[in-house]
C-alpha positions in Angstrom: -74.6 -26.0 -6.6 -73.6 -22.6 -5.4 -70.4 -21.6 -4.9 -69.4 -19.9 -1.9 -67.0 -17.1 -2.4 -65.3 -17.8 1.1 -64.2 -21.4 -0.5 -63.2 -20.1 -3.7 -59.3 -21.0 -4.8 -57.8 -17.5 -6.5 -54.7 -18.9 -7.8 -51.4 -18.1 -7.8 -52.6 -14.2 -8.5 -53.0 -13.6 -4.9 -49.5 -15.1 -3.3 -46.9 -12.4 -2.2 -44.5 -11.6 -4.4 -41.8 -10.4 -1.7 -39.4 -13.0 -2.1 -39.6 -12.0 -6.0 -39.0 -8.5 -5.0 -36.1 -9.3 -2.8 -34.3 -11.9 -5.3 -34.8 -8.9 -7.8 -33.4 -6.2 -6.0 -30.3 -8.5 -4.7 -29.4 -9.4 -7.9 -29.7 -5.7 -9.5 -27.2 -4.7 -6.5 -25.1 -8.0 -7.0 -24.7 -6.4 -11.2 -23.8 -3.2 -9.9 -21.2 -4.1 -7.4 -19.9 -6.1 -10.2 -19.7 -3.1 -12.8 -18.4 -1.5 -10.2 -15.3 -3.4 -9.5 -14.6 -4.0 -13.1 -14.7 -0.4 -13.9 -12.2 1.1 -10.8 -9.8 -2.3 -11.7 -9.4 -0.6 -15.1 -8.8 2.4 -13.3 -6.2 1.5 -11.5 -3.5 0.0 -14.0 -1.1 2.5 -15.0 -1.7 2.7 -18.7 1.4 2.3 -21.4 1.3 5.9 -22.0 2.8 6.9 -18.4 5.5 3.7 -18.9 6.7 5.4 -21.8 7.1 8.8 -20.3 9.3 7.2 -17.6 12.4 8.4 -17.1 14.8 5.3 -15.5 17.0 6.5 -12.9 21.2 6.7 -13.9 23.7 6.0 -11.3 25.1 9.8 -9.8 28.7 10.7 -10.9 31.7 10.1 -8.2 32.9 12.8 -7.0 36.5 12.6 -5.4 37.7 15.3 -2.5 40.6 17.8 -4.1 43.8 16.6 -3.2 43.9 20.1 -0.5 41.2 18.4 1.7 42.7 15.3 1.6 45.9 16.6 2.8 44.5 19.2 6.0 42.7 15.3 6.7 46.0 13.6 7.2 47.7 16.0 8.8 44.5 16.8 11.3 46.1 15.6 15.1 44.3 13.0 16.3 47.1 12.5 19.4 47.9 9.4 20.9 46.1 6.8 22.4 48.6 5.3 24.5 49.3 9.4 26.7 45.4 8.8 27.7 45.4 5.4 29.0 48.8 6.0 30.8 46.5 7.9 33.3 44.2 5.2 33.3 46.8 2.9 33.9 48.5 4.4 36.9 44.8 4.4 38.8 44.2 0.8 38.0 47.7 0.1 39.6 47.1 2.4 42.4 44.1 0.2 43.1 
C-alpha cells in the first residue's frame, strides 16, 4: 500500500515550540530579578566597618550666664501691671 504523504504523522518534531520559548525566557528573567535583589540587599546593610568608625554623640556642656547678665535681667523694668488696667478699668465703669 502506498503511503500518501498528505496522511503521513511527523511527530512531535513539527509542534511549536513557543510555549517552550516563553517558559524559557520567563524563567531566565525570573533568575535574574532574583540575583538582582540579592545582590542590592547586600548592598544596602551598612557593613561593621562604618559601625566601628561611629562616633556616639556626648551630651553638650551647661553653660550658666555670668552673674553681670543675670543682674542687668533683674533689675530690667518691667512696670506694673496694675497702672495699665487702671485705664482699662475706668472705661469699663464708664460703660
Amino acid at each position: 500500500m502506498e503511503k500518501n504523504y498528505s496522511e503521513i504523522d511527523l511527530g512531535e518534531k513539527t509542534k511549536s515550540k513557543g510555549p517552550l520559548i516563553i517558559f524559557i525566557i520567563f524563567f531566565l528573567l525570573l533568575i535574574a530579578a532574583l540575583g538582582v535583589y540579592l545582590f542590592m540587599r547586600t548592598t544596602n546593610q551598612p557593613s561593621t566597618k562604618s559601625l566601628e568608625n561611629f562616633v556616639t554623640p556626648t551630651a553638650a556642656p551647661t553653660v550658666s550666664p555670668t552673674p553681670g547678665i543675670e543682674q542687668e535681667i533683674n533689675n530690667i523694668d518691667l512696670g506694673t501691671d496694675s497702672a495699665e488696667f487702671e485705664s482699662i478699668q475706668q472705661d469699663i465703669d464708664q460703660l
